[in-house]
C-alpha positions as CSV (number, residue, x, y, z in Angstrom):
1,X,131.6,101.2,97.5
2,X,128.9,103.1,98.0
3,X,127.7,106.9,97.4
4,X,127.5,109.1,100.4
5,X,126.2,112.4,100.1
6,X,129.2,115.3,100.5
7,X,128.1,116.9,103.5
8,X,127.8,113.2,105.1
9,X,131.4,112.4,104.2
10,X,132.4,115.8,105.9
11,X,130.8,114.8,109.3
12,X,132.9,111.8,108.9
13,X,135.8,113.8,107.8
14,X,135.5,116.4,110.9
15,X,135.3,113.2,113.5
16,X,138.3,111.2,111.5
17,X,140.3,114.4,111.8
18,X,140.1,115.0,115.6
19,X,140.9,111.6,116.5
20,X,137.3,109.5,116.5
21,X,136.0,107.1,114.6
22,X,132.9,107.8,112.1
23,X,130.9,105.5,110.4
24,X,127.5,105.7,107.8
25,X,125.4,103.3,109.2
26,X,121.7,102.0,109.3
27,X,119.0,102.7,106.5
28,X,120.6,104.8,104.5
29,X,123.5,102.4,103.8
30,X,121.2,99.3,103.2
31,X,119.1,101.4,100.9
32,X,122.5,102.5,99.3
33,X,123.1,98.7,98.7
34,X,120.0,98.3,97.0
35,X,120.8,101.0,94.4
36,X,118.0,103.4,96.0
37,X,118.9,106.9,96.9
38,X,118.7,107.5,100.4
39,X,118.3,111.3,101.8
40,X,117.8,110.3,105.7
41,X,121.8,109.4,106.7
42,X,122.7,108.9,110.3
43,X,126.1,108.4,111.4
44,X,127.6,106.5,114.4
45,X,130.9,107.4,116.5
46,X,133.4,106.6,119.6
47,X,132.9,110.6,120.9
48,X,130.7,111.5,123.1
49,X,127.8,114.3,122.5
50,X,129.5,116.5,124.5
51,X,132.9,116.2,122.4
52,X,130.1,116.2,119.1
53,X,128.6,119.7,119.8
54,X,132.6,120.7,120.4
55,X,133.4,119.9,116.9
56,X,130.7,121.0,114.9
57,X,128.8,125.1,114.6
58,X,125.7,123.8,114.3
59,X,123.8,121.2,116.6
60,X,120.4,120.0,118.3
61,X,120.6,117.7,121.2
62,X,117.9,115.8,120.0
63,X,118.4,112.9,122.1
64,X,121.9,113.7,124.3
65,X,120.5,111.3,126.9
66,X,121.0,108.2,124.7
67,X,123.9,109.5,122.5
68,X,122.7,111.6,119.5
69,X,122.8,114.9,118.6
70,X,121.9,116.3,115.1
71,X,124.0,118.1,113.9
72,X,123.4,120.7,110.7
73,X,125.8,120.7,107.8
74,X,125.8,122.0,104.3
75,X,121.8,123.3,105.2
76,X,121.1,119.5,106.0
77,X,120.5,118.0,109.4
78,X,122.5,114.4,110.0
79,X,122.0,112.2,112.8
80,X,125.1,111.5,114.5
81,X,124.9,109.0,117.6
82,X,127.5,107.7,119.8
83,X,128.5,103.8,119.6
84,X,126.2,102.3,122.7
85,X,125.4,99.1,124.4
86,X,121.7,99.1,125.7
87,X,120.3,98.2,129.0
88,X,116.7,96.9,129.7
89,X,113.7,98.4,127.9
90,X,111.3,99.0,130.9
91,X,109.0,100.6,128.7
92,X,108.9,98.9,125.5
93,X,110.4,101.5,123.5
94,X,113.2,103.1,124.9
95,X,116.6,101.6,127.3
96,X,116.6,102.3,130.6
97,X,120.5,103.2,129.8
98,X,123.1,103.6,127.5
99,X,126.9,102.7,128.4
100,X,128.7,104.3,125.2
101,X,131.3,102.0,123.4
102,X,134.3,102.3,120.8
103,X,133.3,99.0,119.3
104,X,131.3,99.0,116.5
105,X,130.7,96.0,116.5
106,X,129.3,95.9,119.8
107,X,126.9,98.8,118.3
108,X,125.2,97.1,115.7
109,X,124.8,94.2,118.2
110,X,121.8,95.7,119.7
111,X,120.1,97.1,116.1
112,X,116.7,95.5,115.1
113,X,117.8,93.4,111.6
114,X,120.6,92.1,109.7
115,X,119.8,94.3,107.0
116,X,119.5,97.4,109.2
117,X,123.2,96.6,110.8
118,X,125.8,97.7,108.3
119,X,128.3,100.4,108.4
120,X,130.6,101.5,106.2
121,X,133.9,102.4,107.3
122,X,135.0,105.6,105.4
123,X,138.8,105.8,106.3
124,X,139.3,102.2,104.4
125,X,136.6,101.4,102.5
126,X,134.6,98.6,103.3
127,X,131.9,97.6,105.1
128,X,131.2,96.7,108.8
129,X,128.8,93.2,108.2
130,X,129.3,90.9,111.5
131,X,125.3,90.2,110.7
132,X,125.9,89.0,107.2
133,X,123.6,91.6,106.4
134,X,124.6,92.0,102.9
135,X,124.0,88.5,102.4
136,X,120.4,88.9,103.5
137,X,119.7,91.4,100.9
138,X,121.1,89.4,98.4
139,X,118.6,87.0,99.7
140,X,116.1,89.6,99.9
141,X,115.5,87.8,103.5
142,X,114.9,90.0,106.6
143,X,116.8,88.3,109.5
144,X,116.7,89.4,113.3
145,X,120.2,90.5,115.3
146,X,121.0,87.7,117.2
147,X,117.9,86.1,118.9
148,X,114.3,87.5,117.2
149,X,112.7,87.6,120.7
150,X,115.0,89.3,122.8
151,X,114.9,92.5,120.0
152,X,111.5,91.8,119.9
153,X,111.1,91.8,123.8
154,X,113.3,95.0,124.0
155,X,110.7,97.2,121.5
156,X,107.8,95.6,120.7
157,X,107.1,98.0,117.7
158,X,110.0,95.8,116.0
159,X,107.8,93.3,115.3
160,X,105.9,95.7,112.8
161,X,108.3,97.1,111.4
162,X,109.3,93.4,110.2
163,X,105.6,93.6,108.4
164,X,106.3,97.5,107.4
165,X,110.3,96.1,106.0
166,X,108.4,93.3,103.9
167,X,105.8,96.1,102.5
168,X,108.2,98.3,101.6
169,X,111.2,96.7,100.5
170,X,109.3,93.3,99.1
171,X,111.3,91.4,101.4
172,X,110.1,87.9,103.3
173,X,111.1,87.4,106.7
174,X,113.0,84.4,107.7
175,X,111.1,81.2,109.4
176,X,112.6,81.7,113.2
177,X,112.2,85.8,113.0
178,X,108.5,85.2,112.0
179,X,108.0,82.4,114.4
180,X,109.5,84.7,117.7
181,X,106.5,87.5,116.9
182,X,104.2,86.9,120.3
183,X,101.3,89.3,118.8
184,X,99.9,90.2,122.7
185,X,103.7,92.2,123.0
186,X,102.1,95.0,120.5
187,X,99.9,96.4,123.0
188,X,103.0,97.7,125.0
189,X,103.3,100.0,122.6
190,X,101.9,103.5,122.4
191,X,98.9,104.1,119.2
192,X,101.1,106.8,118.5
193,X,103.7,104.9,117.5
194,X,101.4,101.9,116.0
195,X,99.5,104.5,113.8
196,X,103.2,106.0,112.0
197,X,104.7,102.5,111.9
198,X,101.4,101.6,109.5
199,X,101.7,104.6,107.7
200,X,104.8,103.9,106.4
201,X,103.7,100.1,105.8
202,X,100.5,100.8,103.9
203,X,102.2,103.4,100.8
204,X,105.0,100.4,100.2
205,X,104.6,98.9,96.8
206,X,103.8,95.6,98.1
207,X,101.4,95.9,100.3
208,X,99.5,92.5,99.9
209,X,102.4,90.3,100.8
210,X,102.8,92.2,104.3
211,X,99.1,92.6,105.0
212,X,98.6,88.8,104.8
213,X,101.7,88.3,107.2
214,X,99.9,91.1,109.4
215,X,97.5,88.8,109.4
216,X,99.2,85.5,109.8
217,X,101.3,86.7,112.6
218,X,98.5,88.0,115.1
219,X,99.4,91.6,114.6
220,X,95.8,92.4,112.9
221,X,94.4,91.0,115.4
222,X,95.9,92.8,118.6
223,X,95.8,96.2,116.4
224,X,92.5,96.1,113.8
225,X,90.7,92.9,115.1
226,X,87.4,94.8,113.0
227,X,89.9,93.8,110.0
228,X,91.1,90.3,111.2
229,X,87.4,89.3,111.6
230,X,86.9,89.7,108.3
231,X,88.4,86.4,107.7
232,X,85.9,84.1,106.3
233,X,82.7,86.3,105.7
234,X,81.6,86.7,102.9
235,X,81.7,90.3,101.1
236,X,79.1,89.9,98.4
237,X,77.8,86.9,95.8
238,X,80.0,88.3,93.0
239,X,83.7,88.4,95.2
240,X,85.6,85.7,94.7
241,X,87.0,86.4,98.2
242,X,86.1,86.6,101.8
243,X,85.7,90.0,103.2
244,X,89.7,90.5,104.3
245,X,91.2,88.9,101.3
246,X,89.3,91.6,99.6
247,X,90.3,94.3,101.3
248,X,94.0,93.2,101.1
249,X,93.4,92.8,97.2
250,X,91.8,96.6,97.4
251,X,94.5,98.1,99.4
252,X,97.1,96.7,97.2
253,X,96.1,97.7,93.9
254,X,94.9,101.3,95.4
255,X,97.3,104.1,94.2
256,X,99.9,104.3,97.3
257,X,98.8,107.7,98.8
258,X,97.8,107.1,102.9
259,X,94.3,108.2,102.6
260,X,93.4,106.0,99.5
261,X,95.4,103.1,100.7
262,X,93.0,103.2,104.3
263,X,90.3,103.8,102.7
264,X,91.1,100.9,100.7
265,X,91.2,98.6,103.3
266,X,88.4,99.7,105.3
267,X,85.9,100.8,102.8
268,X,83.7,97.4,103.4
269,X,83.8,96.8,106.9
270,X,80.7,97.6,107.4
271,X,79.0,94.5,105.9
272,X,80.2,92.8,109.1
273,X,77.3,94.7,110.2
274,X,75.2,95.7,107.8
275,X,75.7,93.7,104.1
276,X,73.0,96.1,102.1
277,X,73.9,99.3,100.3
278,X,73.7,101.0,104.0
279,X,77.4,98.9,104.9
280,X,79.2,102.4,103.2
281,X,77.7,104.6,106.0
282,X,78.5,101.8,108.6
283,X,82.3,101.0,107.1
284,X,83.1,105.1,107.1
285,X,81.7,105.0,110.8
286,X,83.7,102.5,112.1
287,X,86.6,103.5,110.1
288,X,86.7,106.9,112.0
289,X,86.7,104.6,115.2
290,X,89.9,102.5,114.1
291,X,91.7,105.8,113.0
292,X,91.1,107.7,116.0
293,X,92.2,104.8,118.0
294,X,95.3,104.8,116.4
295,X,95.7,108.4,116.9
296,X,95.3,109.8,113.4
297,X,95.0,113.7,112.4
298,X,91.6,114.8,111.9
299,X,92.1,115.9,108.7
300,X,93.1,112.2,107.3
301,X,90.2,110.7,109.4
302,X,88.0,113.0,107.6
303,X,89.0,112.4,104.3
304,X,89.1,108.7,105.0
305,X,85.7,108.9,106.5
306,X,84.2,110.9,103.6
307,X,85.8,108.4,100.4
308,X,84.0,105.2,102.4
309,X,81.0,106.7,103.0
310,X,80.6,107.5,99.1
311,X,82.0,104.7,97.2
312,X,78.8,103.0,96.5
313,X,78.2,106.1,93.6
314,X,76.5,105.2,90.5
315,X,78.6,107.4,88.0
316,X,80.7,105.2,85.1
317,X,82.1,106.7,81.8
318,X,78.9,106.8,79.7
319,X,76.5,108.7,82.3
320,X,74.6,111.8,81.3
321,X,76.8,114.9,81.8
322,X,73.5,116.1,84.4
323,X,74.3,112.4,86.6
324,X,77.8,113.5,86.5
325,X,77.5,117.0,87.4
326,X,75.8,116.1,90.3
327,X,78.2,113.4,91.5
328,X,80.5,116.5,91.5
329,X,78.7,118.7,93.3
330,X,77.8,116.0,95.9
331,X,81.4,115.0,96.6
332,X,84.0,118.1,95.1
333,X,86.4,118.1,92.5
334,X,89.2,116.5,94.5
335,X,87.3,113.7,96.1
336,X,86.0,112.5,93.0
337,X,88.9,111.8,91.2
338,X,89.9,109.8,94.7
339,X,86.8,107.8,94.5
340,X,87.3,107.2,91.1
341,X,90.6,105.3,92.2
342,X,88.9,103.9,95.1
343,X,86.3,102.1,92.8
344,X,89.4,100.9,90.3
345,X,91.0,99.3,93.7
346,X,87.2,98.3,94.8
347,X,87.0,96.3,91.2
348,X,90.6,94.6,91.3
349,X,89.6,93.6,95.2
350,X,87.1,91.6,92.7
351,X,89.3,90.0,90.6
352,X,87.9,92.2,87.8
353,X,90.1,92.5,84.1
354,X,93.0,94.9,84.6
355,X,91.7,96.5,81.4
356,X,88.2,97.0,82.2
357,X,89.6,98.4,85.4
358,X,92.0,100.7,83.6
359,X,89.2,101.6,80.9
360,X,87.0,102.6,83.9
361,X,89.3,104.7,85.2
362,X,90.7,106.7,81.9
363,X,86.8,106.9,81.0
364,X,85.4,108.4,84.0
365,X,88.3,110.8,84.8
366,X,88.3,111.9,81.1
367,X,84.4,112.5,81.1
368,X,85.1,114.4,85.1
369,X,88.0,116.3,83.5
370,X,85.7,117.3,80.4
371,X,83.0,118.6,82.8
372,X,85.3,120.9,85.2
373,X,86.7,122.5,81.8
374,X,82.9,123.8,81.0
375,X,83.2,126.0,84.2
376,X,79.7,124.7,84.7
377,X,78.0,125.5,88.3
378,X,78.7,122.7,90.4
379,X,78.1,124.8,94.1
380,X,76.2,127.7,95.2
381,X,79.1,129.9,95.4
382,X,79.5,129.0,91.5
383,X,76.0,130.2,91.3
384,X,75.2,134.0,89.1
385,X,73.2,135.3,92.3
386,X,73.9,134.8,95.8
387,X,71.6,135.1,98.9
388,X,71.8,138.9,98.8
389,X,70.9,139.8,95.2
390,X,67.7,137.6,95.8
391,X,66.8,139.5,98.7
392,X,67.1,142.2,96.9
393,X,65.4,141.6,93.7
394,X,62.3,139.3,95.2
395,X,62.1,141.9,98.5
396,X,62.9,139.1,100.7
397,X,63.9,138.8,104.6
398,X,66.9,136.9,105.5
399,X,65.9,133.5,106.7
400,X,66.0,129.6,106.0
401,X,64.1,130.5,102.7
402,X,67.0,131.8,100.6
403,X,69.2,128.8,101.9
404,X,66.0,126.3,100.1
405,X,65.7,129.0,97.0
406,X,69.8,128.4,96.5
407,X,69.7,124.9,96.7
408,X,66.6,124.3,94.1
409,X,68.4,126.6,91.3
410,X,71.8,124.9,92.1
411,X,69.7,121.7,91.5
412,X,68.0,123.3,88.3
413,X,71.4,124.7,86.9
414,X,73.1,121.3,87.0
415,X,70.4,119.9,85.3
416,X,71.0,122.6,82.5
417,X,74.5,124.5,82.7
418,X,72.6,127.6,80.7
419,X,70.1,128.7,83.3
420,X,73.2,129.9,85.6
421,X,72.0,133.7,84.6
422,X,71.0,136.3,86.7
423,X,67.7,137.1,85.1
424,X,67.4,133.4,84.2
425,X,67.7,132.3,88.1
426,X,65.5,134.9,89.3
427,X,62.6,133.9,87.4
428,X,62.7,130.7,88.6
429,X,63.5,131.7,92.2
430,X,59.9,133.3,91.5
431,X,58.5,130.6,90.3
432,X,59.6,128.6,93.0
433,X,58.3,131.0,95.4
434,X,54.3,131.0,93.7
435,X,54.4,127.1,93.9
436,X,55.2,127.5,97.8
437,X,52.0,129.6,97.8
């Protein structure tokens, strides 16, 4: 037995009622197997979408050509496809036909893995398993449907979504699934698709496992060779790795978030190119080049861009309150807390103590955290005057000047949290002003 959600068993009630057959099956099953709580269900059936929409209020043809329709039930949309056989995949990702089916059997005949083809039949209780799927995840094994390379062949993205299965559930795959993954295949497939496949791979909980097998099977190399060709070179006297066995070991250990976990990985590509202290700037460029190759929003490129280009900082827990002050002004509240983790994911890519890693990180964020509570100036809008006051009190004319007289009493006011006062800051705007002179 397993638990399904009310509103899924009600789908299933509807079709049972009116003469069709209804089965959970897919994801949400396994997962249900594994004691997880699934919330994405998706139900298969004998009737047609046409006789689907008949039966239920609410639906969204979502994709009628190939059998499903969503339908909306208890405020909740579920999946519900009709039983299919599939034709050639012309394109790599979707059949050139569906023939529908009554057998179920038949059905999960054309899914991707043993573990992904289960269904649980509702009316008697007990499970669908022609696969031996359960078996599998008893074995923690992920097994191809019948022979690896035809799936494979059929949608090419399959073969990441092994690497993604092994990430997320901690999974290995078994020797002749592994062994059928022709790498070149990949490039059938759109970025689009690529970039939301490693998405979900790169916040799984184990990460490292699936990154070396990204590796080992070609796929780095098809998708981020700037990544594969970090095999062998060497990141720096003190790493006891090369330069992509460290950024596995970073991308691992960095809290599972997307934007971390890239930046993560990428931060140290740029020592390819440049080894100095000048690699960050180099790493965040060529970082923005692999994201927007893979079709990635702005706003993560951005941020992504931005955490690589300033993870060289100097800050630890026992810098000056000024030194940390302006590490918070140069990067924002937000991002610094991210670097933080960054560098703790930076260090274990080093091999470094767990607890000097840990102590780092409680240190620093406590000493950031104790900073932000002072209300201290940390950007010209936190300043006491603005550009308008000064032009008033100093008789000034709008221009690049106030822009450089706001940016030297920022400067002066993180260096001493008790100049930020109107009269204060306009004395030394007028100082500033006579040494121009």
């Amino acid at each position: 037995m397993i638990s399904i959600p009310h509103y899924v068993r009600s789908a299933c009630t509807i079709l049972l009622n009116n003469g069709f057959k209804a089965y959970p099956v897919g994801g949400a099953v396994r997962d249900s197997l594994l004691g997880l709580s699934p919330t994405d269900w998706d139900v298969t059936t004998d009737a047609q979408p046409e006789q689907i929409e008949a039966l239920f209020a609410k639906t969204v043809p979502t994709g009628k050509q190939f059998g499903t329709v969503t339908v909306l039930l208890e405020n909740k949309p579920l999946e519900i496809t009709t039983m299919r056989v599939e034709g050639p995949y012309s394109d790599g990702r979707r059949p050139d036909r569906v023939d529908f089916t009554k057998d179920i059997e038949t059905d999960l005949s054309r899914r991707d893995f043993t573990v992904n083809a289960i269904a649980y039949d509702t009316a008697n209780r007990r499970f669908i398993d022609p696969y031996r799927g359960r078996r599998d995840l008893k074995r923690k094994q992920l097994r191809a449907v019948g022979e690896a390379a035809c799936r494979f062949q059929e949608d090419p993205l399959r073969m990441l979504r092994l690497i993604r299965f092994q990430a997320v559930l901690g999974f290995k795959a078994e020797r002749k699934t592994i062994r059928a993954v022709k790498a070149p295949l990949i490039n059938r497939v759109s970025p689009e698709r690529i970039g939301a496949e490693l998405s979900k791979m790169l916040v799984g909980p184990h990460l490292g496992p699936a990154l070396k097998a990204f590796y080992t099977t070609g796929l780095m190399h098809e998708i981020i060779p700037e990544l594969a060709a970090g095999r062998g070179v060497s990141p720096g006297e003190r790493h006891p790795y090369d330069l992509l066995g460290h950024s596995i070991t970073a991308a691992h250990f960095a809290e599972p978030t997307l934007h971390l976990r890239w930046a993560a990985l990428l931060h140290d590509l740029g020592k390819i190119k440049d080894p100095g202290r000048r690699h960050a700037a180099a790493g965040s460029e060529l970082a923005g080049q692999i994201l927007r190759r893979l079709r990635y929003s702005t706003k993560l490129i951005n941020s992504v861009r931005f955490l690589i280009k300033h993870h060289m900082f100097h800050c630890h827990p026992y810098s000056s309150e000024k030194a940390l002050r302006r590490f918070l002004a140069k990067v924002g509240r937000e991002a610094a807390f991210d670097l933080v983790k960054l560098r703790q994911a930076d260090m274990a890519g080093m091999n470094a103590d767990p607890r000097e890693i840990i102590a780092f990180g409680r240190g620093l964020e406590k000493r950031l955290a104790a900073i932000l509570k002072q209300a201290a100036a940390l950007s010209l809008a936190d300043l006491a005057v603005d550009g308008s006051s000064l032009m008033n009190a100093l008789a000034l004319k709008p221009g690049p000047l106030i822009g450089e007289i706001l940016n030297y009493l920022l400067e002066q006011v993180l260096a001493d949290p008790n100049l930020n006062q109107r009269e204060s800051l306009v004395q030394l705007a007028r100082d500033f002003l006579k040494s121009k002179q």
